[in-house]
C-alpha positions in Angstrom: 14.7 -0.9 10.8 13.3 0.7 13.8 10.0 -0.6 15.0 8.8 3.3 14.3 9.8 3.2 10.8 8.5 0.1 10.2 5.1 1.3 11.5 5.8 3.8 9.2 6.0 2.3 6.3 3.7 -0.3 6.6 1.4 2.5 7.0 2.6 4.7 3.8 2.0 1.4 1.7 -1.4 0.5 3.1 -2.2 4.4 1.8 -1.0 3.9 -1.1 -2.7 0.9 -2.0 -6.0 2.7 -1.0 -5.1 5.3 -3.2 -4.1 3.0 -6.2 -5.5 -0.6 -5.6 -3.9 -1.8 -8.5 -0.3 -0.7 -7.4 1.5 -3.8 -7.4 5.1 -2.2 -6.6 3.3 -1.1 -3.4 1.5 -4.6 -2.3 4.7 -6.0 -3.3 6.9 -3.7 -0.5 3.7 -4.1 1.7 3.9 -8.1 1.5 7.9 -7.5 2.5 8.2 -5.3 4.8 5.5 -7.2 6.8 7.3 -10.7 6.1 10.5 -9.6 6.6 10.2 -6.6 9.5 6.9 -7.9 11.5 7.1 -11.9 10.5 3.2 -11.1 10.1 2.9 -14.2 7.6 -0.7 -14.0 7.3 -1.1 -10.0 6.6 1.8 -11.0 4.4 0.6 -13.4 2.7 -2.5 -11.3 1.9 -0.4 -8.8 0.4 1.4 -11.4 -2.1 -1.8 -12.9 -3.0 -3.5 -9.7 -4.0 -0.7 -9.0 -6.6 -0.9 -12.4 -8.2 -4.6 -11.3 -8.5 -3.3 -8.4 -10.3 -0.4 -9.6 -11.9 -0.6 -13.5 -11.9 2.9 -13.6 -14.1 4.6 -11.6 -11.2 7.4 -14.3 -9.8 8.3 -11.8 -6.9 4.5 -12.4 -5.3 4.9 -16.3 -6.1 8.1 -16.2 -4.1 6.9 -14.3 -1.7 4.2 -16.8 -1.2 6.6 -19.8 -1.4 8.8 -18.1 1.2 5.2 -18.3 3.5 4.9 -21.4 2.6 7.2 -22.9 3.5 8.3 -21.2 7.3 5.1 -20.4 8.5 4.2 -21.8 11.9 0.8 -21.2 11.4 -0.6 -24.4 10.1 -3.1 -22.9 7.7 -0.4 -20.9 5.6 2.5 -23.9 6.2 2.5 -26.2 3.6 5.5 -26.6 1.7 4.1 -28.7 -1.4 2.5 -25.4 -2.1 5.9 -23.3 -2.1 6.9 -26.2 -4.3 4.2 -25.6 -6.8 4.1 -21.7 -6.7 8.0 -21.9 -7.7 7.6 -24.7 -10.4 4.9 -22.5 -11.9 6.9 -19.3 -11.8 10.7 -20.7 -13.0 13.2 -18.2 -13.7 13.6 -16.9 -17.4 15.8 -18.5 -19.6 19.1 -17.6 -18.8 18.4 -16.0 -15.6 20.5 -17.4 -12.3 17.7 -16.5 -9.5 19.7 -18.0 -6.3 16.8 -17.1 -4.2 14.4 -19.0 -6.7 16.9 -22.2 -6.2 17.4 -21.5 -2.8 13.5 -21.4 -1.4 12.9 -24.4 -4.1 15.6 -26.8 -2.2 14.7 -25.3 1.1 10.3 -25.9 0.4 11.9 -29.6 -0.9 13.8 -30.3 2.4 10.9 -29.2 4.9 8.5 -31.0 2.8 10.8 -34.4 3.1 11.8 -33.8 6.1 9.6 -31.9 8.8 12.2 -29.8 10.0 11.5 -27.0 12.7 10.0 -23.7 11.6 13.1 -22.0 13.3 15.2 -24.3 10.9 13.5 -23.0 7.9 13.8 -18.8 9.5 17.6 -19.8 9.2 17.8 -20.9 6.0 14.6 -18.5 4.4 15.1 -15.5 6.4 17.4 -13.5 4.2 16.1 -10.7 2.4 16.4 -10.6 -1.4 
């Protein structure tokens, strides 16, 4: 996206969650589009957290929180036991094949054993679900 439309809609999403504080489809873009688009962990992260404070069952904010986790360089949001523990709690349903899930739960399990590079991680977490 262009850095104007991201603006954009980071800015549509932020109104909307004035509007409707309890909009979790809109914290939920919010946390994404800042994650994903501006690599803003921390505003990010916020974002995430406020929708497990709305919805604690919601396994998109836990993965969006384990995602954090687990490639932030910042060493107060890093911490990839955590990702570990936010997936573990949130597994998929029965009979549900989330890839991503498995994905970020091997990927949280390999920087936690291994203290691989942040830009390591970005390789292997960076793609958008």
């Amino acid at each position: 996206a262009k850095q104007g439309e991201t603006d954009a809609a980071i800015g549509h999403y932020q109104q909307a969650v004035q509007i409707h504080p309890r909009y979790v489809t809109a914290h939920l873009h919010l946390a994404k589009v800042l994650l994903f688009q501006k690599k803003d962990y921390a505003d990010a992260f916020a974002a995430a957290q406020t929708v497990q404070t709305i919805e604690p069952s919601s396994r998109e904010a836990a993965k969006l929180m384990a995602r954090i986790h687990a490639t932030a360089d910042d060493p107060k949001l890093r911490d990839p036991a955590a990702a570990i523990a936010l997936l573990l709690a949130a597994p998929p349903l029965p009979g549900q094949d989330d890839k991503e899930w498995h994905e970020l739960l091997a990927a949280a399990r390999r920087a936690k054993g291994s203290g691989v590079g942040s830009q390591e991680r970005l390789k292997v977490l960076s793609t958008e679900y």
